[in-house]
N, C-alpha and C positions, 0 to 999 in steps of 0.2 A: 577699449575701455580697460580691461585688465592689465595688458601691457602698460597703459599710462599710471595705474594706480603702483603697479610693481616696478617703475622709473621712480616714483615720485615715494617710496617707502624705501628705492636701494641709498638714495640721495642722503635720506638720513642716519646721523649717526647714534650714537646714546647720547650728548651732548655736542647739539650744534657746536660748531666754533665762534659765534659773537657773543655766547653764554659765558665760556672758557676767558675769552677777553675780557669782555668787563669785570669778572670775577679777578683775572688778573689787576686788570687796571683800580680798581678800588682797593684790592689787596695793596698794592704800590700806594695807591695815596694815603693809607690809612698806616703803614708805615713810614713813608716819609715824615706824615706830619707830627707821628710820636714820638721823631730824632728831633725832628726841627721843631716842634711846637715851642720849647723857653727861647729862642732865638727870635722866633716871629714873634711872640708876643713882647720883646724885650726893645724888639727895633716899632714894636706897632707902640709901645707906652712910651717911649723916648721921641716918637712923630707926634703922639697928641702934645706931651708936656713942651714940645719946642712952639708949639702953636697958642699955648695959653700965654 
């Protein structure tokens, strides 16, 4: 029993690695979309007007 609790406490670290990730990965979309947001909304207003 102690053996498996002291496996399963060395396993972690201060910050899993899928915490680390998503944090990356949101950091990335949340800057991509602040280069690209006049572009997207520019080609998203130019698809509706072509439709009316």
């Amino acid at each position: 029993m102690h053996r498996r609790r002291k496996r399963l406490h060395d396993q972690r670290g201060d910050v899993p690695g899928w915490v680390l990730i998503t944090i990356m990965t949101i950091s990335i979309g949340v800057a991509l979309w602040g280069i690209a947001q006049p572009q997207l909304v520019g080609i998203l207003q130019s698809a509706l007007d072509s439709v009316r």
